[in-house]
C-alpha positions as CSV (number, residue, x, y, z in Angstrom):
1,X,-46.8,72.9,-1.8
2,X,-44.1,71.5,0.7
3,X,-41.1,70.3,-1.4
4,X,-41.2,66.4,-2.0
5,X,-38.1,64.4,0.2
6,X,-35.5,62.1,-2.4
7,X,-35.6,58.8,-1.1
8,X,-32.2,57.0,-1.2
9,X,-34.8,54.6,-4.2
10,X,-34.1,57.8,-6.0
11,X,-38.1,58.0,-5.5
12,X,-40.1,60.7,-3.6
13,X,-41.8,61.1,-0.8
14,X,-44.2,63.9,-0.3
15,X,-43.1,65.5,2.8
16,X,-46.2,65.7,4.5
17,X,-48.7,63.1,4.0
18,X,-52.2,61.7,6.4
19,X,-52.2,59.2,8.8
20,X,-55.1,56.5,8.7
21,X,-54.1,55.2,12.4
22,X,-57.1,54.7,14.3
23,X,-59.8,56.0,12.0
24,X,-63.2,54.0,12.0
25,X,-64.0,51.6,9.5
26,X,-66.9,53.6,8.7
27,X,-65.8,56.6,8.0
28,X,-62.6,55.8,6.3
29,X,-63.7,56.2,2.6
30,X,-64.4,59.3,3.6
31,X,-61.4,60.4,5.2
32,X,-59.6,59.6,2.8
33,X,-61.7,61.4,-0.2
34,X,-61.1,64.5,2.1
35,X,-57.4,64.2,2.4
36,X,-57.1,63.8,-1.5
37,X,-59.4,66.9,-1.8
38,X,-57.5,68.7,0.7
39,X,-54.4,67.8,-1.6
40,X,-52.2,64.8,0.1
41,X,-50.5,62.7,-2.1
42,X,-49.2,60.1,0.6
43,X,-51.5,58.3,2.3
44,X,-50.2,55.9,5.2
45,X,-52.0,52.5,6.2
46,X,-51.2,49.6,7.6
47,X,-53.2,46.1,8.1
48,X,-53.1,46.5,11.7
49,X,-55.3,49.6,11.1
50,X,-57.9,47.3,9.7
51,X,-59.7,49.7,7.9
52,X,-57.5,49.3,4.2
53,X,-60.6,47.5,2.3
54,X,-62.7,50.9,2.8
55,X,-59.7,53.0,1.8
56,X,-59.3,51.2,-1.3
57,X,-62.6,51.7,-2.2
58,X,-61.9,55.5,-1.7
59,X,-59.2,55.0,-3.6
60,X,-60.9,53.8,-6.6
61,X,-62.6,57.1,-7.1
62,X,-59.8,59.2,-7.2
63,X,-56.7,59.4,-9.8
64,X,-54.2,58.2,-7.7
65,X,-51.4,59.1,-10.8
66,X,-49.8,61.6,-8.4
67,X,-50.0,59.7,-4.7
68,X,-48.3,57.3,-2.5
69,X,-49.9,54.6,-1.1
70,X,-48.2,52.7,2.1
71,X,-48.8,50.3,4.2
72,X,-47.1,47.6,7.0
73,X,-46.2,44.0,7.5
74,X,-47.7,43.8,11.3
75,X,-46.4,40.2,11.9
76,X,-47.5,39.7,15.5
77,X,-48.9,36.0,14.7
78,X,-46.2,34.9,12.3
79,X,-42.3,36.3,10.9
80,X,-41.7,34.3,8.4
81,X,-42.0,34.8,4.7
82,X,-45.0,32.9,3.7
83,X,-46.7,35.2,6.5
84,X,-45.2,38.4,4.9
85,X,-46.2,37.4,1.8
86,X,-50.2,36.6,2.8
87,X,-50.1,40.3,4.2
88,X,-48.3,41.8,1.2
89,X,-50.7,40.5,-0.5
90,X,-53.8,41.2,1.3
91,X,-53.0,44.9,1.5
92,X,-51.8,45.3,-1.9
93,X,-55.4,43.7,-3.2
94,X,-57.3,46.1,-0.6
95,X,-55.7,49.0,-1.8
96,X,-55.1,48.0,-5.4
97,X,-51.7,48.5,-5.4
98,X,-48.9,49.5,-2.9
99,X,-46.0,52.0,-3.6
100,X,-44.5,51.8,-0.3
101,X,-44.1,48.6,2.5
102,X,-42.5,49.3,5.7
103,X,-42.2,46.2,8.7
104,X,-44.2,47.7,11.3
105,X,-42.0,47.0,13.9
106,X,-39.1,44.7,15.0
107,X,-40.3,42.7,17.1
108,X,-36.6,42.2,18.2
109,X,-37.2,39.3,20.5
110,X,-38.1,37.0,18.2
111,X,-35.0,37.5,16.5
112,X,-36.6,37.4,12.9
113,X,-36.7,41.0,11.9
114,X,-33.5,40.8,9.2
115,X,-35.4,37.9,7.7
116,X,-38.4,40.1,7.0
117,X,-36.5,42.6,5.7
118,X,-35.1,39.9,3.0
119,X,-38.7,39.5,2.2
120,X,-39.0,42.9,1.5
121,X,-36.1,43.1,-0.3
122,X,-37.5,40.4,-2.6
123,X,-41.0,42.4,-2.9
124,X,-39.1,45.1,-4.4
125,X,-36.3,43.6,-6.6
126,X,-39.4,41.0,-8.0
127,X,-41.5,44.7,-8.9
128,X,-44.2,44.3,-6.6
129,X,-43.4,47.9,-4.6
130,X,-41.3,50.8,-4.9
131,X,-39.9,51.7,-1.9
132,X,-39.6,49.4,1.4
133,X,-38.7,50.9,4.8
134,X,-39.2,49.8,8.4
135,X,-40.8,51.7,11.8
136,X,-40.0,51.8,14.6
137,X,-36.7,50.4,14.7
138,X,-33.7,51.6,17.0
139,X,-30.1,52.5,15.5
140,X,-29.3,49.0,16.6
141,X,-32.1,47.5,14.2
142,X,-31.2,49.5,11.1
143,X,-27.9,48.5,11.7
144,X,-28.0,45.3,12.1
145,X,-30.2,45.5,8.4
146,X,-27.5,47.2,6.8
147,X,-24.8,44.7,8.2
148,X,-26.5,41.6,6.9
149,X,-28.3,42.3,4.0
150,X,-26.5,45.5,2.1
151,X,-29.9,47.3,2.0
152,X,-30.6,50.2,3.7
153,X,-34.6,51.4,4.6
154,X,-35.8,54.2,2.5
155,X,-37.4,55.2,5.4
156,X,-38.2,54.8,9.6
157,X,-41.3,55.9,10.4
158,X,-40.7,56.8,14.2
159,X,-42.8,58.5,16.9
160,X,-41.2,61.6,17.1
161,X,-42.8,65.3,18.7
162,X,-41.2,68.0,20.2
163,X,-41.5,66.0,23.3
164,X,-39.2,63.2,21.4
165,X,-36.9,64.9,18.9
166,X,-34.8,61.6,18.5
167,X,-31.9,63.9,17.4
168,X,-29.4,60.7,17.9
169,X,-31.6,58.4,15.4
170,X,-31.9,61.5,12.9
171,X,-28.9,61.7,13.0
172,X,-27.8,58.3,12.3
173,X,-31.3,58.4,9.2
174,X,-28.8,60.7,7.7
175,X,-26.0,59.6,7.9
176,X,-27.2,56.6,5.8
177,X,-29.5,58.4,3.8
178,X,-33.1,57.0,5.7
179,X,-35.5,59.5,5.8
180,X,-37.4,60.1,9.3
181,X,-41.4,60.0,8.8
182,X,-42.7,61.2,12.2
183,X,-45.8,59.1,13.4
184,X,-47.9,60.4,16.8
185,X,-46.5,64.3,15.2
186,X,-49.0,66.3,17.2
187,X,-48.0,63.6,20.4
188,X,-51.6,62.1,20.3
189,X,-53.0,65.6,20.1
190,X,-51.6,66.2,23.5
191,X,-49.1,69.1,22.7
192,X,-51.5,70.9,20.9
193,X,-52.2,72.3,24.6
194,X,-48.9,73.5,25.1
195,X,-48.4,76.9,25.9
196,X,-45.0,77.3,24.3
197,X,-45.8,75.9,21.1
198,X,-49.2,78.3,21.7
199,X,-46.9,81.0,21.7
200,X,-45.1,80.5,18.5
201,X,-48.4,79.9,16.7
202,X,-49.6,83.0,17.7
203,X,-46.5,85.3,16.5
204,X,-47.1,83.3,13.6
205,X,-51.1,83.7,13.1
206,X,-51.2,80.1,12.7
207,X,-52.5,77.2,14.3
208,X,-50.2,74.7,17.0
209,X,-50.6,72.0,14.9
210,X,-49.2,74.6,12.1
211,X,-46.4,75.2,13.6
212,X,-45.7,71.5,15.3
213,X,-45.7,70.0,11.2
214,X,-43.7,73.0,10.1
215,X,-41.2,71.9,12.5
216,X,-41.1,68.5,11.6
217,X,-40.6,69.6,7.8
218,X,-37.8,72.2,9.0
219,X,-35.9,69.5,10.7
220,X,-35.6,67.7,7.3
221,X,-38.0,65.0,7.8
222,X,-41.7,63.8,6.8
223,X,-44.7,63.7,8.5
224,X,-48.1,62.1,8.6
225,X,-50.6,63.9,11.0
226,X,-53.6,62.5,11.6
227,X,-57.1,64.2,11.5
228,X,-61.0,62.8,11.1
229,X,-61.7,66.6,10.7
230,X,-61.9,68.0,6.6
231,X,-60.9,71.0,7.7
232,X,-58.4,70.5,10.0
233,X,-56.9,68.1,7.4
234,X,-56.9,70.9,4.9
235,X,-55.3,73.0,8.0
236,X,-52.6,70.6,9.0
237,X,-51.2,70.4,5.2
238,X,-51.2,74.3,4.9
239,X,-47.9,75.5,5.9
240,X,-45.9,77.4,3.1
241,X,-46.7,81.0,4.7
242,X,-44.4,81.0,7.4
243,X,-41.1,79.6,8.6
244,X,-39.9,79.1,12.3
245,X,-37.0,81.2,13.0
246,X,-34.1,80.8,15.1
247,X,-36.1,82.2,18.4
248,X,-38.9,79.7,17.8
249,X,-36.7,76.6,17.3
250,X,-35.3,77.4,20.2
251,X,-37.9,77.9,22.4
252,X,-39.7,74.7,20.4
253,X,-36.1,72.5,21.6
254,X,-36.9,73.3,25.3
255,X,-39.7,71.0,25.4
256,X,-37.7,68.0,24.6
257,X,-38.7,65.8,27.8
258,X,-38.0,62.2,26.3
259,X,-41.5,61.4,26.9
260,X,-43.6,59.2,24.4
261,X,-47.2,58.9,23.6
262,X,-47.1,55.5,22.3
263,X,-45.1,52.2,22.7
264,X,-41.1,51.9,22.8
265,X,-39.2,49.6,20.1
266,X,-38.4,47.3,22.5
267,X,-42.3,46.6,24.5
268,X,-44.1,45.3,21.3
269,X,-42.8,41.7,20.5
C-alpha cells in the first residue's frame, strides 16, 4: 500500500485516491463501491460533479472508518459566505459527512477568493471538517491566502501530467508545506498513447497508466485518477512492485510540453 502524505493539519492523506469527475449519475454508487473494494481510502467529489447524493448512498454501505471523503465549494453563482455555507452544507448532508473541503477554483476576477478561504477557515476551527485546501490556484493565489489570513492550504489540487509538471508551483507546495494532488493525472486519458511513457511501462511489465501514477507518487505528491472501469480502478491503485529509475524519469521529464487538458486558473471566473 502506497505510503499515506502528512498534511501540514498533521492529518493524512492517502497518496493515491479516485476521482468522481465526470462519472454518471447512474452509475456512481457503483463506482464508488468498486473503488472501496479495489482498496481507496480517498475519494474526491465535488458539487459541481453533481453526482454526490448517489455517492453518499454508496457510501452508506461501506465502513468508511479508514477513508477520506472530499469535496468543493464551486461558487460560480455566488462568493460570499452564506453561499459557501448552503454548499458546505449540501455536500456534507449528501455525503454524510466531509473530511476534506477545497474552493474549487479562484475565480480571481471577482476578487473574493481570500474571503472564501475565511469561510473555510471557520468550517474548520468551528469542527465541521478536517482539512481545507484550495485547486487550482496559482503561486500568486496561495500567496496572497497566506499574506492575509495566516493559513496556509493543506492541499492544491492542480492539473498536473507529464505534459504539465508544474515544477515552479511544487516547488513553492513545499516550500510552505501544501501538498500537490494531481487532477487530469493520465491528461484526460490522452498520454496513455504515448509512446515514451509506452516504453517505460513495458521495461517495467506494467501498464502506462502504472507508471504515469507511479510518477506522480515519486515526485512526492498525491494523485486521484479517474476510472468507470473495476478493473482498471483496481489497476491504477496497484503500483508497489516497481519504481522508476533515474533513466525513466528522465526520459518521462522530456515530455514536458506546457500543454493542458483542462482549463487555466485564470479562464474560469
Amino acid at each position: 500500500m502506497t505510503a499515506d502524505l502528512v498534511l501540514n493539519d498533521s492529518s493524512l492523506l492517502p497518496a493515491v485516491g479516485f476521482g468522481l469527475f465526470q462519472v454518471p449519475p447512474e452509475i456512481t454508487e457503483q463506482v464508488v463501491l468498486d473503488g472501496v473494494a479495489a482498496g481507496y481510502r480517498l475519494l474526491d467529489g465535488a458539487e459541481f460533479y453533481t453526482n454526490e447524493v448517489e455517492a453518499g448512498r454508496a457510501l452508506a454501505q461501506v465502513d468508511r472508518s479508514d477513508l477520506r471523503v472530499a469535496s468543493k465549494f464551486w461558487g460560480e453563482e455566488s462568493q460570499d459566505r452564506d453561499a459557501v455555507l448552503r454548499s458546505f452544507d449540501a455536500s456534507e448532508r449528501a455525503l454524510d459527512g466531509l473530511d476534506i473541503y477545497l474552493i474549487h477554483w479562484p475565480r480571481a476576477s471577482r476578487n473574493q477568493y481570500v474571503d472564501v478561504w475565511r469561510t473555510l477557515i471557520e468550517l474548520r476551527d468551528g469542527g465541521r471538517v478536517r482539512t481545507i485546501g484550495v485547486s487550482n490556484f496559482t503561486e500568486a493565489h496561495l500567496q496572497r491566502l497566506i499574506d492575509e489570513t495566516g493559513v496556509v492550504p493543506a492541499i492544491n489540487q492542480v492539473e498536473t501530467h507529464p505534459w504539465l509538471p508544474q515544477h515552479e508551483l511544487r516547488a513553492f507546495h513545499a516550500r510552505h508545506g501544501i501538498v500537490t494532488q494531481a487532477w487530469s493525472p493520465l491528461g484526460r486519458g490522452r498520454l496513455l498513447e504515448d509512446p515514451v511513457l509506452g516504453a517505460v511501462a513495458r521495461r517495467h511489465g506494467v501498464s502506462t497508466a502504472q507508471v504515469i501514477v507511479r510518477w506522480h507518487v515519486q515526485l512526492g505528491g498525491a494523485v486521484l485518477p479517474r476510472s468507470t472501469n473495476p478493473d482498471r480502478l483496481r489497476s491504477n491503485r496497484q503500483i508497489e512492485g516497481f519504481v522508476l529509475d533515474d533513466r525513466d524519469m528522465a526520459e518521462i521529464a522530456t515530455l514536458d510540453c506546457g500543454r493542458r487538458t483542462g482549463s487555466h486558473p485564470d479562464d474560469r471566473q
